[in-house]
Every structure is written in structure tokens, then in C-alpha cells.
Gaussian input, Z-matrix of N, CA and C with variables (Angstrom, degrees):
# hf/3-21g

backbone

0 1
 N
 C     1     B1
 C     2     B2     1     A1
 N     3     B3     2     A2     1     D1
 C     4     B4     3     A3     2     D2
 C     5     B5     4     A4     3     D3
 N     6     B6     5     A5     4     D4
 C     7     B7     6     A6     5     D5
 C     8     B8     7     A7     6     D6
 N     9     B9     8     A8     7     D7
 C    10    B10     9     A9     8     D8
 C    11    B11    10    A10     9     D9
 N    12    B12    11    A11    10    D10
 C    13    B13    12    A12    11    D11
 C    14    B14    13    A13    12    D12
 N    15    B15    14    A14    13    D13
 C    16    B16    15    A15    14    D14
 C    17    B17    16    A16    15    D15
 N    18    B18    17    A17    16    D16
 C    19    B19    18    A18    17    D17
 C    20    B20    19    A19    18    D18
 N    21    B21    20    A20    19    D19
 C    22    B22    21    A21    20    D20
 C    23    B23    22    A22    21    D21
 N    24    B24    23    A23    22    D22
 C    25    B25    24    A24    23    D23
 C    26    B26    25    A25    24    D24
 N    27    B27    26    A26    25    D25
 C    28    B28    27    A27    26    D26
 C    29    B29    28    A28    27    D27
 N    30    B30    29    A29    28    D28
 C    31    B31    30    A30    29    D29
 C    32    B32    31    A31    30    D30
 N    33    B33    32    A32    31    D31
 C    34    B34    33    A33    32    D32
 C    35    B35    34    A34    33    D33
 N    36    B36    35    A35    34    D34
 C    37    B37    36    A36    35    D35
 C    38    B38    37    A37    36    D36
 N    39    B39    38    A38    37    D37
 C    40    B40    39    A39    38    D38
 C    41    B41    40    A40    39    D39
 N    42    B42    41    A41    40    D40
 C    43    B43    42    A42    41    D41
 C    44    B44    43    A43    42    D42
 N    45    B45    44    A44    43    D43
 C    46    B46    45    A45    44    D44
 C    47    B47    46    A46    45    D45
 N    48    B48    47    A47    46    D46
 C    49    B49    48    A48    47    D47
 C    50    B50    49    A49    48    D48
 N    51    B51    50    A50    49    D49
 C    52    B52    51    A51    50    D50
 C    53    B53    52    A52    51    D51
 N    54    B54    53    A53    52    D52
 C    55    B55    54    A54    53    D53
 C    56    B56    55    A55    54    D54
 N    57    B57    56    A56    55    D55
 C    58    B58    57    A57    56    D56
 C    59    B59    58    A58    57    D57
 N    60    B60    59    A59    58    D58
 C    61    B61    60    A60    59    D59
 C    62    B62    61    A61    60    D60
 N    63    B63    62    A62    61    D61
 C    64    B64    63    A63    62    D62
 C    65    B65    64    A64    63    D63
 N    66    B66    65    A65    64    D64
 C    67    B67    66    A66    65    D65
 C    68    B68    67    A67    66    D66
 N    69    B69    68    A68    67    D67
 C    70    B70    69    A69    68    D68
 C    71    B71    70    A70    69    D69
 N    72    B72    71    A71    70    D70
 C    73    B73    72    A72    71    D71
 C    74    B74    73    A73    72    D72
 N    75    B75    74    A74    73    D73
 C    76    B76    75    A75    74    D74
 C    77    B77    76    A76    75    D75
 N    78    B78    77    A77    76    D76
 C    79    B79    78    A78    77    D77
 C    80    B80    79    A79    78    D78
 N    81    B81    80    A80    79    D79
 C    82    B82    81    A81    80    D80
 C    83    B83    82    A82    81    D81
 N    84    B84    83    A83    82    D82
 C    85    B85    84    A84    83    D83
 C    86    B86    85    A85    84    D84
 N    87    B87    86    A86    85    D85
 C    88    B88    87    A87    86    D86
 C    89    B89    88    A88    87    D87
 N    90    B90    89    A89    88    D88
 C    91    B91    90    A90    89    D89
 C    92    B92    91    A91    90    D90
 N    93    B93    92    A92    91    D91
 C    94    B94    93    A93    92    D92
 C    95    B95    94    A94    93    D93
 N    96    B96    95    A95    94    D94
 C    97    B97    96    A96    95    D95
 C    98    B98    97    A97    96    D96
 N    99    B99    98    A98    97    D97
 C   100   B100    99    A99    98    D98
 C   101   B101   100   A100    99    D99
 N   102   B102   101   A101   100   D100
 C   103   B103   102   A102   101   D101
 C   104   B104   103   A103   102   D102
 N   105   B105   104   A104   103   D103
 C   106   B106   105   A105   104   D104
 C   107   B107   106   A106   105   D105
 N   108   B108   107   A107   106   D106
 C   109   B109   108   A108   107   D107
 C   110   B110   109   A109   108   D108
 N   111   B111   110   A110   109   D109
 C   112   B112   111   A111   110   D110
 C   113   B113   112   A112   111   D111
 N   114   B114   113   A113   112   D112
 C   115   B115   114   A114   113   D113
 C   116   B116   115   A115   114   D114
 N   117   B117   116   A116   115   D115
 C   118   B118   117   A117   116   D116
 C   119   B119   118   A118   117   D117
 N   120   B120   119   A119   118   D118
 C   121   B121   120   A120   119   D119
 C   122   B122   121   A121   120   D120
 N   123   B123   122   A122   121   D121
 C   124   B124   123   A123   122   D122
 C   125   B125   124   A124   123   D123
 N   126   B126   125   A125   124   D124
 C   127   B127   126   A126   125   D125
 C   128   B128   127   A127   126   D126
 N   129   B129   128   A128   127   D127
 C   130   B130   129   A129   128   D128
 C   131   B131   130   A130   129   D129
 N   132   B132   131   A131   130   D130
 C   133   B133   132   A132   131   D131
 C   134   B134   133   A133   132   D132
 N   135   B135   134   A134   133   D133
 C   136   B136   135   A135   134   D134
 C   137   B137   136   A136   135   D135
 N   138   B138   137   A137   136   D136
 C   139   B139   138   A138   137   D137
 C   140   B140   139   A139   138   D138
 N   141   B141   140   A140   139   D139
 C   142   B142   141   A141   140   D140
 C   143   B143   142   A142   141   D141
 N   144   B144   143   A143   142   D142
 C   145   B145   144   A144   143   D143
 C   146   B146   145   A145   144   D144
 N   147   B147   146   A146   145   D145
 C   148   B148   147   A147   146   D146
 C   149   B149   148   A148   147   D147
 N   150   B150   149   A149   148   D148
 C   151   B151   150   A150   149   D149
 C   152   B152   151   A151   150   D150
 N   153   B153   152   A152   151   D151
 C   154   B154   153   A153   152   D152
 C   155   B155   154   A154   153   D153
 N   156   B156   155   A155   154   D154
 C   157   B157   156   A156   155   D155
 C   158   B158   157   A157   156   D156
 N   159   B159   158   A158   157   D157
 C   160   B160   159   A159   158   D158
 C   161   B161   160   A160   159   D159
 N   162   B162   161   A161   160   D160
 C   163   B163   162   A162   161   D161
 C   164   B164   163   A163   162   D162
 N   165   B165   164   A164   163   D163
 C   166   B166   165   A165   164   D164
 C   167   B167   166   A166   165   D165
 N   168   B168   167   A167   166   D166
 C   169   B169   168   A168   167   D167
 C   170   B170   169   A169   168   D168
 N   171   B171   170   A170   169   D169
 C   172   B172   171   A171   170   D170
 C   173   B173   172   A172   171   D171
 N   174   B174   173   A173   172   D172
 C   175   B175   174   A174   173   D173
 C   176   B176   175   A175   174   D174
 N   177   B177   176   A176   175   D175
 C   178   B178   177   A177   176   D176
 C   179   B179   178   A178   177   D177
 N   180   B180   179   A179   178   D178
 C   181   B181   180   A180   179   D179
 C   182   B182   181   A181   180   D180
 N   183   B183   182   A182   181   D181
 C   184   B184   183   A183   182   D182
 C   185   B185   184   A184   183   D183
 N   186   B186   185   A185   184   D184
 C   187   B187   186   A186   185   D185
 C   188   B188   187   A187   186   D186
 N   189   B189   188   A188   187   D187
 C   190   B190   189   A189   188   D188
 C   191   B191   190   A190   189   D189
 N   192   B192   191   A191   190   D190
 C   193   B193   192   A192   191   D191
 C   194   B194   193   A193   192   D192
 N   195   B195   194   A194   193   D193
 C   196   B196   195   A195   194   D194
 C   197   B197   196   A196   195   D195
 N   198   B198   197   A197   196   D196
 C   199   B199   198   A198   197   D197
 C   200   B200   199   A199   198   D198
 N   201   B201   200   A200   199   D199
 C   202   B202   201   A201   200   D200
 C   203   B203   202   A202   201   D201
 N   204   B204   203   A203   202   D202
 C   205   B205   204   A204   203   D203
 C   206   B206   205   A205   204   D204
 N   207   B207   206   A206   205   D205
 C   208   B208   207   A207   206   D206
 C   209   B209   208   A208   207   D207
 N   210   B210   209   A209   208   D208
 C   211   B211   210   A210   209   D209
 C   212   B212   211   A211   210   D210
 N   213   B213   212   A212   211   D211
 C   214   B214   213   A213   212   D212
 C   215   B215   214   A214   213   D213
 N   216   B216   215   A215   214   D214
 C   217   B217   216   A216   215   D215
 C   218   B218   217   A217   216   D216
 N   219   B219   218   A218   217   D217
 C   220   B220   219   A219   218   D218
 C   221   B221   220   A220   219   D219
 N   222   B222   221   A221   220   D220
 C   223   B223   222   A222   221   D221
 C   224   B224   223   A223   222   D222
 N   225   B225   224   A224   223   D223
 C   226   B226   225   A225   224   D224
 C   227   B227   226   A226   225   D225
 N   228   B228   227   A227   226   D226
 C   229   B229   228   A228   227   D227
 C   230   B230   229   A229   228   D228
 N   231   B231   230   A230   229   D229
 C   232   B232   231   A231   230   D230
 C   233   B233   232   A232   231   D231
 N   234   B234   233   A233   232   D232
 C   235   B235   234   A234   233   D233
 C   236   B236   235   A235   234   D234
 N   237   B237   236   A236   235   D235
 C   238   B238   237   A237   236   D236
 C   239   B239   238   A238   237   D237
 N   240   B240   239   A239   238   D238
 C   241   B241   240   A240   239   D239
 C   242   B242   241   A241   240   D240
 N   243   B243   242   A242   241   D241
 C   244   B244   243   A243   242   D242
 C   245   B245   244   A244   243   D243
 N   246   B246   245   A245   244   D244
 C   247   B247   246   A246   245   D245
 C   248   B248   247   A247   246   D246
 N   249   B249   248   A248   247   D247
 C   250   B250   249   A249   248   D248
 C   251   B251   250   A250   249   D249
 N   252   B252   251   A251   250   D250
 C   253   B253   252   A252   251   D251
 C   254   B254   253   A253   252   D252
 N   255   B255   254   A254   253   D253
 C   256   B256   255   A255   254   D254
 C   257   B257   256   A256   255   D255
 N   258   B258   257   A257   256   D256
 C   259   B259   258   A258   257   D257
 C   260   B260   259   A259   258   D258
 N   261   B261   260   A260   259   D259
 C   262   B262   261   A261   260   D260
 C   263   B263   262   A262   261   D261
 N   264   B264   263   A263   262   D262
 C   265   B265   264   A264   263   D263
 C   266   B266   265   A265   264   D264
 N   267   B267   266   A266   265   D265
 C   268   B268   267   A267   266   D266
 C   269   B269   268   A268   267   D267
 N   270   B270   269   A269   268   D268
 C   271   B271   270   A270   269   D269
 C   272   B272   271   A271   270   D270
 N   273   B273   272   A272   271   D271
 C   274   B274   273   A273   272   D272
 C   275   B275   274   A274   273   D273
 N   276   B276   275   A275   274   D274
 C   277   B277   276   A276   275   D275
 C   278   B278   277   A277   276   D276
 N   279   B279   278   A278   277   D277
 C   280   B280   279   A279   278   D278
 C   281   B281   280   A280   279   D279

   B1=1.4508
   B2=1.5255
   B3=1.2532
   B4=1.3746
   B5=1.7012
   B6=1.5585
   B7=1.3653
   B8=1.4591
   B9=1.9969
   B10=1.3875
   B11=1.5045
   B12=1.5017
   B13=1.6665
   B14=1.0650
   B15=1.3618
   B16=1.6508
   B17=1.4690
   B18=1.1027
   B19=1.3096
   B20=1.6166
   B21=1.0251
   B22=2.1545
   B23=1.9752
   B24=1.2071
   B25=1.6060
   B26=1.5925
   B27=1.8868
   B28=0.9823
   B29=1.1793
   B30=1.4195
   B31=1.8801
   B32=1.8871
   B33=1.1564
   B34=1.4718
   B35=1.4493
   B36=1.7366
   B37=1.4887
   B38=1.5144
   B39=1.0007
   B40=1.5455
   B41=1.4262
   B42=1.0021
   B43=1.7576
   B44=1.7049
   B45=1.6259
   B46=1.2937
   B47=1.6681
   B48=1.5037
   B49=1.4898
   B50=1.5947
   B51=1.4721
   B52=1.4860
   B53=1.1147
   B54=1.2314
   B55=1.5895
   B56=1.6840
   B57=1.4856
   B58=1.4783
   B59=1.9444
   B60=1.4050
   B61=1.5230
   B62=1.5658
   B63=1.6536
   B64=1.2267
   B65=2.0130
   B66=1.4169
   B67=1.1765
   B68=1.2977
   B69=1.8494
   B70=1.4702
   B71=2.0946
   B72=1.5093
   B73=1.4759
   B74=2.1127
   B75=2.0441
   B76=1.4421
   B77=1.6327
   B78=1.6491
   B79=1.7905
   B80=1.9598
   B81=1.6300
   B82=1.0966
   B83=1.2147
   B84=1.4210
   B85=1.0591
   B86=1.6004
   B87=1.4518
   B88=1.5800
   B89=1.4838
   B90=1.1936
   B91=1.4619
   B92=1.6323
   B93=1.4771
   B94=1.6119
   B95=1.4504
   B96=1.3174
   B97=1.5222
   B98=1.2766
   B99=0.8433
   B100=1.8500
   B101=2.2131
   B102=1.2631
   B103=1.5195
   B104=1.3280
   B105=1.5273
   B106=1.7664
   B107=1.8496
   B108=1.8241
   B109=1.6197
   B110=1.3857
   B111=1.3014
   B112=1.8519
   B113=1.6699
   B114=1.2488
   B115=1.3733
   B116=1.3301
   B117=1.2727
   B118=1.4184
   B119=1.5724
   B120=1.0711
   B121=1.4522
   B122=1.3894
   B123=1.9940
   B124=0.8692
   B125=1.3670
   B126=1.4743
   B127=1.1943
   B128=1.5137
   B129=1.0847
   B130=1.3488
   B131=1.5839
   B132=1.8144
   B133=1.9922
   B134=1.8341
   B135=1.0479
   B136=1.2571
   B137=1.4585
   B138=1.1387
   B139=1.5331
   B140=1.9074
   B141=1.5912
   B142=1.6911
   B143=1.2593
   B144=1.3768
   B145=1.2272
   B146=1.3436
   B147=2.1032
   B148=1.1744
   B149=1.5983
   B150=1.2234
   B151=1.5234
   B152=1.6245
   B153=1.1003
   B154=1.8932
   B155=1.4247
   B156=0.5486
   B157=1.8329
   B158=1.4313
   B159=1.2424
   B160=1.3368
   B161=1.9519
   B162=1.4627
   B163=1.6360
   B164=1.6480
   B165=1.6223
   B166=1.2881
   B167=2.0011
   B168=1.3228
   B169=1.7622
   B170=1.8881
   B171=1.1098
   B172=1.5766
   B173=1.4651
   B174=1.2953
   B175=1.0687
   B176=1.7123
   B177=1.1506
   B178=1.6241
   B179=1.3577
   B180=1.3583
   B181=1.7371
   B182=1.8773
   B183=1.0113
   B184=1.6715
   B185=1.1552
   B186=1.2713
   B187=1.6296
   B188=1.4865
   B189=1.2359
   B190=1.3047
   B191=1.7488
   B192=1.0694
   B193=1.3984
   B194=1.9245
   B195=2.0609
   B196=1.0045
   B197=1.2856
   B198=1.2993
   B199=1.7131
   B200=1.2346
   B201=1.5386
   B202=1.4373
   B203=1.3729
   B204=1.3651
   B205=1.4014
   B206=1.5920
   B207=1.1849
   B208=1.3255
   B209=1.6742
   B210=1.0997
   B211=1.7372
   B212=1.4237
   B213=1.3582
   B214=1.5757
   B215=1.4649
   B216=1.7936
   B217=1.2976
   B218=1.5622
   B219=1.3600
   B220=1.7879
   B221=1.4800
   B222=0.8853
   B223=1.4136
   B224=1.7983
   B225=1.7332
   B226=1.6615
   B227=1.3320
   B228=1.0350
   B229=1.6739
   B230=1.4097
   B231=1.4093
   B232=1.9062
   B233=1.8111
   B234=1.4104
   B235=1.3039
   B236=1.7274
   B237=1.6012
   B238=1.4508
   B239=1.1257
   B240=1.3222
   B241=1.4123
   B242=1.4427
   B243=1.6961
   B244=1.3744
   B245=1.1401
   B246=1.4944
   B247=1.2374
   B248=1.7201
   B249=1.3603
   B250=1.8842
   B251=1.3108
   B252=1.2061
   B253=1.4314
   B254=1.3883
   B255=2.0701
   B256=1.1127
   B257=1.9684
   B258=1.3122
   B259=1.5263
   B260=1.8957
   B261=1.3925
   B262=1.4671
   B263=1.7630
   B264=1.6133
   B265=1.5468
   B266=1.6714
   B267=1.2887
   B268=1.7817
   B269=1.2600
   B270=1.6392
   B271=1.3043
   B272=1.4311
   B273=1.6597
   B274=2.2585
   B275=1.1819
   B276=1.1801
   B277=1.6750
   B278=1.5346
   B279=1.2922
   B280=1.7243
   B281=1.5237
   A1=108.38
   A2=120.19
   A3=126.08
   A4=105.59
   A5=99.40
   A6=97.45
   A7=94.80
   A8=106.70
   A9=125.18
   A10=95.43
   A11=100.63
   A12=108.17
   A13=128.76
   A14=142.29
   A15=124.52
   A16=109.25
   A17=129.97
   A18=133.96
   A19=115.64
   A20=111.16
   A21=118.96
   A22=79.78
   A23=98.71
   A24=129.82
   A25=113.58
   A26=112.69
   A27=129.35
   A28=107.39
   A29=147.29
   A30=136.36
   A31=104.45
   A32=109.18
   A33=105.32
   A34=112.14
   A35=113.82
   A36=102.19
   A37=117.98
   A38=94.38
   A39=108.51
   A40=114.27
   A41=129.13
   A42=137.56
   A43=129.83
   A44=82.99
   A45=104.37
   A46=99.36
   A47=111.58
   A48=98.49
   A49=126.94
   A50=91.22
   A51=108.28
   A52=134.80
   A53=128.92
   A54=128.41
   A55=117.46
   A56=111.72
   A57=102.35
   A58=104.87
   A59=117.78
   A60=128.59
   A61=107.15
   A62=136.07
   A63=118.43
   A64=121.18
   A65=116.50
   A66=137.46
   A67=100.07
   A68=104.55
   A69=114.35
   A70=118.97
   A71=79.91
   A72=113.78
   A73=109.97
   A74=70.52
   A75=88.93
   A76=138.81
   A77=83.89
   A78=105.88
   A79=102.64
   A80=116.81
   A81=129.76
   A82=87.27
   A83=168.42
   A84=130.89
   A85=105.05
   A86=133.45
   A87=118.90
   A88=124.41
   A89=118.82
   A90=107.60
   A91=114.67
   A92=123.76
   A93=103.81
   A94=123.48
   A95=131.72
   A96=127.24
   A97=115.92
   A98=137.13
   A99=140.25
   A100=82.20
   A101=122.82
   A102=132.60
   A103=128.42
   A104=98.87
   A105=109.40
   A106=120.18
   A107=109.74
   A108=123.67
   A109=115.19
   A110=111.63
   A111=100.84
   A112=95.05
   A113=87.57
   A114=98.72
   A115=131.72
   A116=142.26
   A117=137.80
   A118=115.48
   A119=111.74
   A120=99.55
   A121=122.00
   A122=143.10
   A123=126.40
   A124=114.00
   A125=124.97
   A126=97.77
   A127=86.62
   A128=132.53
   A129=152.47
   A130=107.44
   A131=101.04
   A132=109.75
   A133=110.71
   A134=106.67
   A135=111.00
   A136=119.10
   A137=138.68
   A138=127.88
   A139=91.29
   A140=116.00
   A141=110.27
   A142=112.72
   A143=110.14
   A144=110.62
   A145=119.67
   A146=99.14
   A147=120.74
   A148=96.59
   A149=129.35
   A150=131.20
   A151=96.87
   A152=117.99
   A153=128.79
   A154=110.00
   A155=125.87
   A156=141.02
   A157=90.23
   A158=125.61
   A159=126.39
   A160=103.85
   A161=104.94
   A162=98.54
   A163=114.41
   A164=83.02
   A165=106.05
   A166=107.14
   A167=108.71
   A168=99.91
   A169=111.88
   A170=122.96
   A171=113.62
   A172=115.00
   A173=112.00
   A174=125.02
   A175=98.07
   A176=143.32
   A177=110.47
   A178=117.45
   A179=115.55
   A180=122.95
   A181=79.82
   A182=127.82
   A183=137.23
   A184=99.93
   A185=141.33
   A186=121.85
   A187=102.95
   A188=142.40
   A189=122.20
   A190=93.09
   A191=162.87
   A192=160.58
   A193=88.59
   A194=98.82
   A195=99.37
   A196=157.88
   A197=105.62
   A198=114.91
   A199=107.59
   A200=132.17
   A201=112.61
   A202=124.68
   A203=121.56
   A204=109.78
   A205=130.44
   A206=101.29
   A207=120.71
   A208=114.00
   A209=103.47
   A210=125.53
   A211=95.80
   A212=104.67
   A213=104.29
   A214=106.30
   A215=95.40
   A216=126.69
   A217=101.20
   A218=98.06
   A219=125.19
   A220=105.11
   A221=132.92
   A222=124.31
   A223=104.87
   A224=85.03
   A225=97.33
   A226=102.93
   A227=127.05
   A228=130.93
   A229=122.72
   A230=118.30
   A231=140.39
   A232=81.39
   A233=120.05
   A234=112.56
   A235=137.52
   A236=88.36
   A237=99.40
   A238=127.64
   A239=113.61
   A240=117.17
   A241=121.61
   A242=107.25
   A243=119.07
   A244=118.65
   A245=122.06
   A246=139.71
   A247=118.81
   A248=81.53
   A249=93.86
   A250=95.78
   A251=150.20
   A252=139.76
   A253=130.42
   A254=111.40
   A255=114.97
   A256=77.36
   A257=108.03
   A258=120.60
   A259=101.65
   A260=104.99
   A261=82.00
   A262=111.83
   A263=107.65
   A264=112.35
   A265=111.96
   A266=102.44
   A267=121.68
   A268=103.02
   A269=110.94
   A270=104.18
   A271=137.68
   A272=72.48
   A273=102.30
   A274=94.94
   A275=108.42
   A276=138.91
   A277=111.00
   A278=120.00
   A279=117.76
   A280=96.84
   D1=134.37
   D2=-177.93
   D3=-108.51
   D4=91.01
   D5=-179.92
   D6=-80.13
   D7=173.98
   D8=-160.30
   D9=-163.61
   D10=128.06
   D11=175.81
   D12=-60.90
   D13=140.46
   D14=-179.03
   D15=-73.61
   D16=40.32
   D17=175.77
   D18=-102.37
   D19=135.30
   D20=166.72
   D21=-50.14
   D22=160.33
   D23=173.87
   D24=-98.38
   D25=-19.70
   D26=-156.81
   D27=-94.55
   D28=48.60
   D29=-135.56
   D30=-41.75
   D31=-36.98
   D32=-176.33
   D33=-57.64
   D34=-35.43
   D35=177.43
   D36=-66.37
   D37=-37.91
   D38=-176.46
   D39=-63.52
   D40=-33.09
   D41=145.31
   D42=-28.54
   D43=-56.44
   D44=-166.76
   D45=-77.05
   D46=-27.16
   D47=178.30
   D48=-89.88
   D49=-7.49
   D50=158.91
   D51=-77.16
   D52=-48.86
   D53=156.82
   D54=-64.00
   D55=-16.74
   D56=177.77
   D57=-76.88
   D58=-39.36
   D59=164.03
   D60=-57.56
   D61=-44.76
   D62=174.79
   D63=-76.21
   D64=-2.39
   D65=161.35
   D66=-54.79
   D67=-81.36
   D68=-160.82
   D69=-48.29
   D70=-35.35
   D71=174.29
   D72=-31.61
   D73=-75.49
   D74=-171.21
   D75=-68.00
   D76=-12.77
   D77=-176.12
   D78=-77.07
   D79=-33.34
   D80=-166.28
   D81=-96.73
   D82=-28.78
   D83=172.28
   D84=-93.08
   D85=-3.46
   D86=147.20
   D87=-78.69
   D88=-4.94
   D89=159.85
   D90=-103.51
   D91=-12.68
   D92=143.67
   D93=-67.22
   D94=-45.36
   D95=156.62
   D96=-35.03
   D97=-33.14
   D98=-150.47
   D99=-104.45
   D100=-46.93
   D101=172.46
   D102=-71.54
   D103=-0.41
   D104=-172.07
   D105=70.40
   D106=-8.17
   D107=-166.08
   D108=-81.61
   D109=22.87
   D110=-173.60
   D111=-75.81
   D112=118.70
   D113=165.96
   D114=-52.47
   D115=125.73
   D116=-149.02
   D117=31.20
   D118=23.69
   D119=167.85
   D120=-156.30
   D121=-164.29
   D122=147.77
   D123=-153.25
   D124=-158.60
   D125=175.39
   D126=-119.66
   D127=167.08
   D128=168.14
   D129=-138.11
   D130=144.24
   D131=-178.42
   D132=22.41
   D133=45.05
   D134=172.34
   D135=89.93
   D136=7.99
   D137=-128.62
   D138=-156.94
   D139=103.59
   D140=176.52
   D141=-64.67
   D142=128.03
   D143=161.23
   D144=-145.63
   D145=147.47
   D146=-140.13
   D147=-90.70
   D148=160.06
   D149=167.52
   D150=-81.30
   D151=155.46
   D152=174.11
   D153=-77.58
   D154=138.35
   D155=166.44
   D156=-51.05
   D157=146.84
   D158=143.53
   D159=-117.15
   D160=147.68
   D161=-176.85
   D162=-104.38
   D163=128.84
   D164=-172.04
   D165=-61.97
   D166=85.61
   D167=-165.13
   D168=-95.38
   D169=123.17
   D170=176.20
   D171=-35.57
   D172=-171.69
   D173=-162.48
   D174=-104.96
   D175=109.05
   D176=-167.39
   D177=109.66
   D178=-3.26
   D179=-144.28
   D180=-100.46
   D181=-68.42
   D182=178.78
   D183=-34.80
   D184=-66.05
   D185=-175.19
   D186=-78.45
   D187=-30.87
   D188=-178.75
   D189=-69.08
   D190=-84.69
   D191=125.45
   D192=70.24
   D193=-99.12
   D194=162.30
   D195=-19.02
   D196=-46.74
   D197=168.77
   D198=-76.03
   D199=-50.44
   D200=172.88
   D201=-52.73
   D202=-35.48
   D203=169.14
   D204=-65.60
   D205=-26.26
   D206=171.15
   D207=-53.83
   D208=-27.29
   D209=-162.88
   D210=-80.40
   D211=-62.40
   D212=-164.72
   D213=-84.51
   D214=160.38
   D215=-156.11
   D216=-89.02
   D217=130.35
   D218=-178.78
   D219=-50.93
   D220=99.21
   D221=175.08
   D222=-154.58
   D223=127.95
   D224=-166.96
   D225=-62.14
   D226=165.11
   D227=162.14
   D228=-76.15
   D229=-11.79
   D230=-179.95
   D231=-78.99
   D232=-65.44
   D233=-173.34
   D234=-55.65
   D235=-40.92
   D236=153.03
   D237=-43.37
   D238=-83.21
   D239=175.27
   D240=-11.37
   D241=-67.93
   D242=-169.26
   D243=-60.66
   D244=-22.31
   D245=172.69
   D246=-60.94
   D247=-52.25
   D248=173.29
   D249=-80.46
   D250=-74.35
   D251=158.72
   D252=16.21
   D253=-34.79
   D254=-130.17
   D255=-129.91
   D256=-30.06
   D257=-175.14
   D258=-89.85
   D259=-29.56
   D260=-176.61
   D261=-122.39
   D262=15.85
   D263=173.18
   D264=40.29
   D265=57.16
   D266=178.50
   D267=-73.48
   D268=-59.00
   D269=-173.41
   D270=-94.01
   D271=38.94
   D272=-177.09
   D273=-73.09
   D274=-58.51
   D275=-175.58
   D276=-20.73
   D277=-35.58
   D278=-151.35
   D279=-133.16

């Protein structure tokens, strides 16, 4: 199978269809500013600002959380390293 990127081949087209989408972009979020409608957000003294995400978490999600950590094996990241260090001779290299 000869996969193929969804990309133009041409980088200039591909430019041009990017700044024509950050245009359309930019005109619609100055006429919600100009309407007070930015969605989750606004601008205040000049300056956009975004509302925070809050995370949508299951019901149950905090102790399942816990137990997976519980699961996995203690291992410092100094040790790691050296380990992978030790399998792929990186710092043969230099």
C-alpha cells in the first residue's frame, strides 16, 4: 500500500491554506470580542483571556489512580537511565 500524507506537496500551498484558515479564524474571534461571545473566554484591559478547563474525572477514577501506582515498580529515574544507558551505549558516542 502506498500510503500519502494529506498534505499539498507544494509547501507554499500549504501555507497559503493556512493563513487563509488563521484569517477566517481571526476575523471570528474579533467579531465575538467586538459582541462580548468569546466562548469561554474574554478579553479584559486589552489582554484574552481564556476560562480554565476544569477535569471532567469519573466517579472511581482516584482510587483506580492509586492502585495503579501501587502496581508499578519503584524505580528511580538516575537508575533508569543507566540502565537504558547500559542497553543502548549512548554515552559511547561522546
Amino acid at each position: 500500500e502506498n500510503a500519502k500524507l494529506a498534505v499539498p506537496s507544494n509547501p507554499q500551498d500549504w501555507l497559503a491554506d493556512r493563513k487563509a484558515r488563521l484569517t477566517i479564524a481571526l476575523k471570528r474571534l474579533a467579531r465575538a470580542a467586538r459582541n462580548g461571545t468569546i466562548p469561554h473566554g474574554s478579553i479584559e484591559d486589552g489582554t484574552l483571556r481564556i476560562d480554565r478547563l476544569t477535569a471532567d474525572v469519573p466517579d472511581g477514577a482516584e482510587v483506580l489512580i492509586l492502585d495503579l501506582y501501587r502496581r508499578m515498580p519503584s524505580v528511580r529515574i538516575t537508575d533508569m537511565l543507566l540502565e537504558v544507558d547500559a542497553a543502548l551505549g549512548f554515552t559511547d558516542a561522546f
